[in-house]
FIDO-134713 format. One record per residue: residue number from 1; residue in one letter; x, y negated, z negated of N, C-alpha, C in turn. Coordinates in nm, 2 decimals, padded with zeros to 4 digits. Each point is the difference from the previous one (the first is absolute). Example, Ala and Ser with C-alpha at 12.3 -4.5 7.8 and 13.67 -1.06 7.14 Angstrom:
# residues 2
<rec num="1" residuo="A" n_u="01.32" n_v="00.57" n_w="-00.78" ca_u="-00.09" ca_v="-00.12" ca_w="00.00" c_u="00.09" c_v="-00.12" c_w="00.00"/>
<rec num="2" residuo="S" n_u="-00.04" n_v="-00.11" n_w="00.07" ca_u="00.09" ca_v="-00.11" ca_w="00.00" c_u="-00.08" c_v="-00.11" c_w="-00.08"/>
//
This chain:
# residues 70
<rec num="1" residuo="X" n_u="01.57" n_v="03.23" n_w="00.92" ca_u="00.04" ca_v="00.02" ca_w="-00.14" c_u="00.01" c_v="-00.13" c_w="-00.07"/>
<rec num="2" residuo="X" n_u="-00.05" n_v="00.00" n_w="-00.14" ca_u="00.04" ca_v="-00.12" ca_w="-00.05" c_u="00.10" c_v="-00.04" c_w="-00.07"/>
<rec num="3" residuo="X" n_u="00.04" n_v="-00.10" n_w="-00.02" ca_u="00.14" ca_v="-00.02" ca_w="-00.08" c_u="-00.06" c_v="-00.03" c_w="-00.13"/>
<rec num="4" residuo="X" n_u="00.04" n_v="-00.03" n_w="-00.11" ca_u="00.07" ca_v="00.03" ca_w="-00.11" c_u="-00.11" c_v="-00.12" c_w="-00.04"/>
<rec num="5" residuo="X" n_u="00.05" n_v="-00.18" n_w="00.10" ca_u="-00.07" ca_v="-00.09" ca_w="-00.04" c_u="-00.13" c_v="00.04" c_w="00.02"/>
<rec num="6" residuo="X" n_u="-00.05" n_v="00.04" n_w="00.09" ca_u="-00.13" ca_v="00.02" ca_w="00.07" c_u="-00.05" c_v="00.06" c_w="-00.10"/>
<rec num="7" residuo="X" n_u="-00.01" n_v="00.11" n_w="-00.04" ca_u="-00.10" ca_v="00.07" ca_w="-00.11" c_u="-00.02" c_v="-00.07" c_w="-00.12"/>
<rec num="8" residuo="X" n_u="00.04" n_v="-00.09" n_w="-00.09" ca_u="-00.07" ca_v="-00.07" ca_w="-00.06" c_u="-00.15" c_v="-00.07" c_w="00.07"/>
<rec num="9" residuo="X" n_u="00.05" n_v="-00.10" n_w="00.07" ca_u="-00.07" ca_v="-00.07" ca_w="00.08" c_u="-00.15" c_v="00.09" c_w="00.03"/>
<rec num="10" residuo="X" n_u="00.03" n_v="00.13" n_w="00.07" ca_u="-00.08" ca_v="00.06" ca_w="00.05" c_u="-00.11" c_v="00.09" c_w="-00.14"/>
<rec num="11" residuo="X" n_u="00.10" n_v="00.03" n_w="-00.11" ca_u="-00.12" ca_v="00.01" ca_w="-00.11" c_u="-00.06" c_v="-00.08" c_w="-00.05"/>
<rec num="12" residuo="X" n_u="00.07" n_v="-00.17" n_w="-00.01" ca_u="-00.05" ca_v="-00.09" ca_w="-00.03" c_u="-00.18" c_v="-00.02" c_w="00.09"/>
<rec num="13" residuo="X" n_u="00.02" n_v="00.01" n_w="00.14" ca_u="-00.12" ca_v="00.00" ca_w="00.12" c_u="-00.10" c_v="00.09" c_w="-00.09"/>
<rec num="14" residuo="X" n_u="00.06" n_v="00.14" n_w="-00.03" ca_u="-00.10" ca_v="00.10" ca_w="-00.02" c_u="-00.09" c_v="-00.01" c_w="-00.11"/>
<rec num="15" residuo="X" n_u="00.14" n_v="-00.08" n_w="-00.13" ca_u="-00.11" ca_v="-00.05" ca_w="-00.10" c_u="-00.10" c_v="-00.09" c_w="00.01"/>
<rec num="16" residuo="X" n_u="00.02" n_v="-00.14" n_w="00.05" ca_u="-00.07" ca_v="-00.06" ca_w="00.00" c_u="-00.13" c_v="00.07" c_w="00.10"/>
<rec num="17" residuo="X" n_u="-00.02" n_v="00.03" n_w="00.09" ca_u="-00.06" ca_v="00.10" ca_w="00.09" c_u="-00.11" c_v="00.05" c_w="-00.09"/>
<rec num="18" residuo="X" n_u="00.02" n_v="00.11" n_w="-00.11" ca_u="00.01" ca_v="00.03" ca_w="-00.08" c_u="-00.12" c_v="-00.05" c_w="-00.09"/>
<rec num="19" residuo="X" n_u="00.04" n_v="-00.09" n_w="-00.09" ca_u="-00.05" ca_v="-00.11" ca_w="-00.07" c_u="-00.15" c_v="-00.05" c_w="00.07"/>
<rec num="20" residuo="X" n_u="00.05" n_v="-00.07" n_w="00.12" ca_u="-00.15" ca_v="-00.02" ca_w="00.06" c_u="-00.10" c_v="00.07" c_w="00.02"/>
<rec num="21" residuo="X" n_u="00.02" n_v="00.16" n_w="00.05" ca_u="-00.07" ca_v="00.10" ca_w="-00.01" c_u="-00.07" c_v="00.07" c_w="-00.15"/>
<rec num="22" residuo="X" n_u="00.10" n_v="-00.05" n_w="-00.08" ca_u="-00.06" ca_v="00.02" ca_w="-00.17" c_u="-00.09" c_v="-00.08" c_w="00.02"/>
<rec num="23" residuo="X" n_u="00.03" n_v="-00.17" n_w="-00.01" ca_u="-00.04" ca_v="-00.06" ca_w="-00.03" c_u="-00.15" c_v="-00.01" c_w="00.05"/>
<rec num="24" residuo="X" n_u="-00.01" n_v="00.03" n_w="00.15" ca_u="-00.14" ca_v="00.04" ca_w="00.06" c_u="-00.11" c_v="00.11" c_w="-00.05"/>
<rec num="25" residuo="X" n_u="00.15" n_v="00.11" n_w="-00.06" ca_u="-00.12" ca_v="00.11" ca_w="-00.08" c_u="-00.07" c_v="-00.05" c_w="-00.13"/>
<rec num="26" residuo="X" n_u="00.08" n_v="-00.07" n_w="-00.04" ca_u="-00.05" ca_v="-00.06" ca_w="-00.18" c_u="-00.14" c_v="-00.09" c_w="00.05"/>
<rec num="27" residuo="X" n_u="00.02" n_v="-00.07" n_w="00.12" ca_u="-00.12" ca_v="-00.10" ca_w="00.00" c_u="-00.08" c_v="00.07" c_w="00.01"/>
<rec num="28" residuo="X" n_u="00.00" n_v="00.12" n_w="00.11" ca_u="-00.12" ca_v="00.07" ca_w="00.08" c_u="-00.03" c_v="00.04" c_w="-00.11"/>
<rec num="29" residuo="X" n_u="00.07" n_v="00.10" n_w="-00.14" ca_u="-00.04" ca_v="00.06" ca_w="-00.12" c_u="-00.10" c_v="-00.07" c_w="-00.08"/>
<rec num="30" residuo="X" n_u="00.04" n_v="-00.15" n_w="00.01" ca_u="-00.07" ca_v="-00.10" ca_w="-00.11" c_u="-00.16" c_v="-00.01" c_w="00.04"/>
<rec num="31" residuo="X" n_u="00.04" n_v="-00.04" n_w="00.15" ca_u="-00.10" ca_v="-00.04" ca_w="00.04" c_u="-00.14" c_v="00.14" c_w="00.01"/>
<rec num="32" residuo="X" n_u="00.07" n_v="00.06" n_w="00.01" ca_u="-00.14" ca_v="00.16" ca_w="00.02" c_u="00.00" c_v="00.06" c_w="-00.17"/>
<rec num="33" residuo="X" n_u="00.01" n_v="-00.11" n_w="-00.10" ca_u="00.02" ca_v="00.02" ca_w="-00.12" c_u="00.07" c_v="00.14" c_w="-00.09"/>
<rec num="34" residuo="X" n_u="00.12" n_v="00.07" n_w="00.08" ca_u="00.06" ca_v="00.13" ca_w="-00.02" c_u="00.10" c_v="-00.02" c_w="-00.07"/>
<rec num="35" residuo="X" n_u="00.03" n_v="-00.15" n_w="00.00" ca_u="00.14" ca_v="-00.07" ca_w="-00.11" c_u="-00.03" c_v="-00.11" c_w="-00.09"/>
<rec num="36" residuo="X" n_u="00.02" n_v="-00.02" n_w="-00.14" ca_u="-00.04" ca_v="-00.14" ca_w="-00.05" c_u="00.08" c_v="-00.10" c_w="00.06"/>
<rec num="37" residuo="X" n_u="-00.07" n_v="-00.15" n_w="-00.05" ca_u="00.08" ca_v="-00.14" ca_w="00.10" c_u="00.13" c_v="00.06" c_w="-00.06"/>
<rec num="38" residuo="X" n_u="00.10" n_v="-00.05" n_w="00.13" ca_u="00.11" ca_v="-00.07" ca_w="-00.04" c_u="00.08" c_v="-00.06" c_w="00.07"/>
<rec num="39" residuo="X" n_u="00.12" n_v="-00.05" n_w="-00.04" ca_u="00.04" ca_v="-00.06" ca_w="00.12" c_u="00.08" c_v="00.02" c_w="00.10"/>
<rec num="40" residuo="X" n_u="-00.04" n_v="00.05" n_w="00.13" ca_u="00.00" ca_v="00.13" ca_w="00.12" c_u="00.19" c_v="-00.04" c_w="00.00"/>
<rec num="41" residuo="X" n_u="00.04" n_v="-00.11" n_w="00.02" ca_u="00.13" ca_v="-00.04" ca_w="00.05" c_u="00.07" c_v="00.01" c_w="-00.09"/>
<rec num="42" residuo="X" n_u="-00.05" n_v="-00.01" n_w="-00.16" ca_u="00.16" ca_v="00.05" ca_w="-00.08" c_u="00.00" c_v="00.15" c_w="-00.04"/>
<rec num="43" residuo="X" n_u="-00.14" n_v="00.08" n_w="00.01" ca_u="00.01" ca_v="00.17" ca_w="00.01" c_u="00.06" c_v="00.02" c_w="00.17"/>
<rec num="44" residuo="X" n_u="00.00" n_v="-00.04" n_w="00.06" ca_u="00.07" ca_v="00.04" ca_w="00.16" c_u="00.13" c_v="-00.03" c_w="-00.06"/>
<rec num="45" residuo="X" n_u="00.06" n_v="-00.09" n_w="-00.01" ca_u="00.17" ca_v="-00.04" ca_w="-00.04" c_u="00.00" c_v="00.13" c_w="-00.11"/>
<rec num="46" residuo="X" n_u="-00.04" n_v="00.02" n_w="-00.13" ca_u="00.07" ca_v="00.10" ca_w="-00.08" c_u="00.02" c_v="00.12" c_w="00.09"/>
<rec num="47" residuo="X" n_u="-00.09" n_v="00.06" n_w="00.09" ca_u="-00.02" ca_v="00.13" ca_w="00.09" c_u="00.13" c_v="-00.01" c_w="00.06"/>
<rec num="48" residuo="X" n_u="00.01" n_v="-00.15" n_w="00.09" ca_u="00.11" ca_v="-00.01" ca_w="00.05" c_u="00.15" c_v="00.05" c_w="-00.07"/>
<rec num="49" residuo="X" n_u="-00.02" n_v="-00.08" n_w="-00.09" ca_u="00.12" ca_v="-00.03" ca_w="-00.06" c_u="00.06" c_v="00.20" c_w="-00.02"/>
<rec num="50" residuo="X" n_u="-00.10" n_v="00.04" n_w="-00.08" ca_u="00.05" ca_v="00.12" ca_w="-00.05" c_u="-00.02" c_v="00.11" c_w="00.14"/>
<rec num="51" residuo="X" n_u="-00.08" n_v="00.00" n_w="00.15" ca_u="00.07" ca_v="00.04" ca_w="00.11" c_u="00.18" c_v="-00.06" c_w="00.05"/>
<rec num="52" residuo="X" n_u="00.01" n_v="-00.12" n_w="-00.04" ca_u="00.16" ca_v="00.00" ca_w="00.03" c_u="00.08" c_v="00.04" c_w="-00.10"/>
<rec num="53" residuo="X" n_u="-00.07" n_v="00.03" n_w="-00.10" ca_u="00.12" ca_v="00.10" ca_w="-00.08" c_u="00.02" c_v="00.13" c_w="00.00"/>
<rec num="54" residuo="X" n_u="-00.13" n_v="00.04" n_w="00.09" ca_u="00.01" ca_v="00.14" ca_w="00.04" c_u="00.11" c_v="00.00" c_w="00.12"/>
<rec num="55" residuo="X" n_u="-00.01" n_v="-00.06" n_w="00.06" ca_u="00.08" ca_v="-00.04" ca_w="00.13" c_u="00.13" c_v="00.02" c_w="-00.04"/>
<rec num="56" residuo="X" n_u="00.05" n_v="-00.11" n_w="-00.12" ca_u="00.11" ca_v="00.04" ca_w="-00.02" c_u="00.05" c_v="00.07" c_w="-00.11"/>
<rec num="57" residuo="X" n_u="-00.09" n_v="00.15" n_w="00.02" ca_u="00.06" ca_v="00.08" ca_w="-00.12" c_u="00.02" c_v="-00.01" c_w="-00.14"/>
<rec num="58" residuo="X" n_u="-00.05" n_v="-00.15" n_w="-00.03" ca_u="-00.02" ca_v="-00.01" ca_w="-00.14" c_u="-00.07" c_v="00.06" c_w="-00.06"/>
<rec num="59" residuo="X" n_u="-00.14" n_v="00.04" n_w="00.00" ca_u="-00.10" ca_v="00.05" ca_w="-00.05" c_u="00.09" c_v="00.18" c_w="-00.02"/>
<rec num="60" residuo="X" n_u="00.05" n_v="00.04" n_w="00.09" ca_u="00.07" ca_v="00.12" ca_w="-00.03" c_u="00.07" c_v="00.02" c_w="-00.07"/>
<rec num="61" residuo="X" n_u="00.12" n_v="-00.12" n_w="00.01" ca_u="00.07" ca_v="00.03" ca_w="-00.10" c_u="-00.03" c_v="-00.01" c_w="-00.12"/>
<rec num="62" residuo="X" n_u="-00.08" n_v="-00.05" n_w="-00.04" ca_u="-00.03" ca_v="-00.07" ca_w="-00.15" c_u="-00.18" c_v="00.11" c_w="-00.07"/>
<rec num="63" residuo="X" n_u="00.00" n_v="00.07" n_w="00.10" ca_u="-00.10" ca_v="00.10" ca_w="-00.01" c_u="-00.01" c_v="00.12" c_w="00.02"/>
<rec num="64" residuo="X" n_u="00.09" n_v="00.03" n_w="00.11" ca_u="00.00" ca_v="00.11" ca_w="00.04" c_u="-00.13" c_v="00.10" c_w="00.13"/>
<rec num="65" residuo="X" n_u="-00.04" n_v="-00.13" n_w="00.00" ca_u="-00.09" ca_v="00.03" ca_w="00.09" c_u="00.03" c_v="00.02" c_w="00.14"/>
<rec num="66" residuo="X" n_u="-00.09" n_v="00.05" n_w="00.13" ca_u="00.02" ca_v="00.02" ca_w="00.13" c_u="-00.03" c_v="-00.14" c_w="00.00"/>
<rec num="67" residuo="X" n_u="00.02" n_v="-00.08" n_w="00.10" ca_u="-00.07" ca_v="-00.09" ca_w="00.14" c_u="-00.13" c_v="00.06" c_w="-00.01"/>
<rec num="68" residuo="X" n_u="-00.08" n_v="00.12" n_w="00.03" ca_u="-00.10" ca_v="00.03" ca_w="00.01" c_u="-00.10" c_v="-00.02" c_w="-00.12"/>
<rec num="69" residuo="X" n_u="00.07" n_v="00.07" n_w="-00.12" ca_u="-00.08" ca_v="-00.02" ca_w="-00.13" c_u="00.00" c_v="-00.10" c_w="-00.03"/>
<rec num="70" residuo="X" n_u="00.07" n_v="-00.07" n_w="00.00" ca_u="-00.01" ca_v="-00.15" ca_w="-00.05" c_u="-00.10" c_v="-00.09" c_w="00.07"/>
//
């Protein structure tokens, strides 16, 4: 089980995780021309960023949305 510290840490892992796996879709996108240029690493960080707000519930609260819809 994890403690309290640990789960930060451990969503912290999943975002960044996360991010690189965007980051790889956006290039592969670019490159098989299915997305216009841009720049793969600051669209990976926005994805990120608003996956750890799903994380922590903010997107719900402030939306009303599931985890899933969002």
């Amino acid at each position: 089980m994890r403690t309290s510290n640990e789960r930060p840490r451990f969503y912290d892992l999943n975002a960044k995780a996360a991010a690189r796996t965007a980051q790889r879709l956006i290039d592969d996108g670019m490159a098989a021309g299915a997305f216009r240029q841009v720049h793969a690493m600051s669209a990976a960080g926005v994805i990120s960023s608003v996956m750890v707000r799903i994380q922590r519930r903010q997107v719900a609260s402030a939306t009303g949305l599931s985890d899933a819809e969002a």
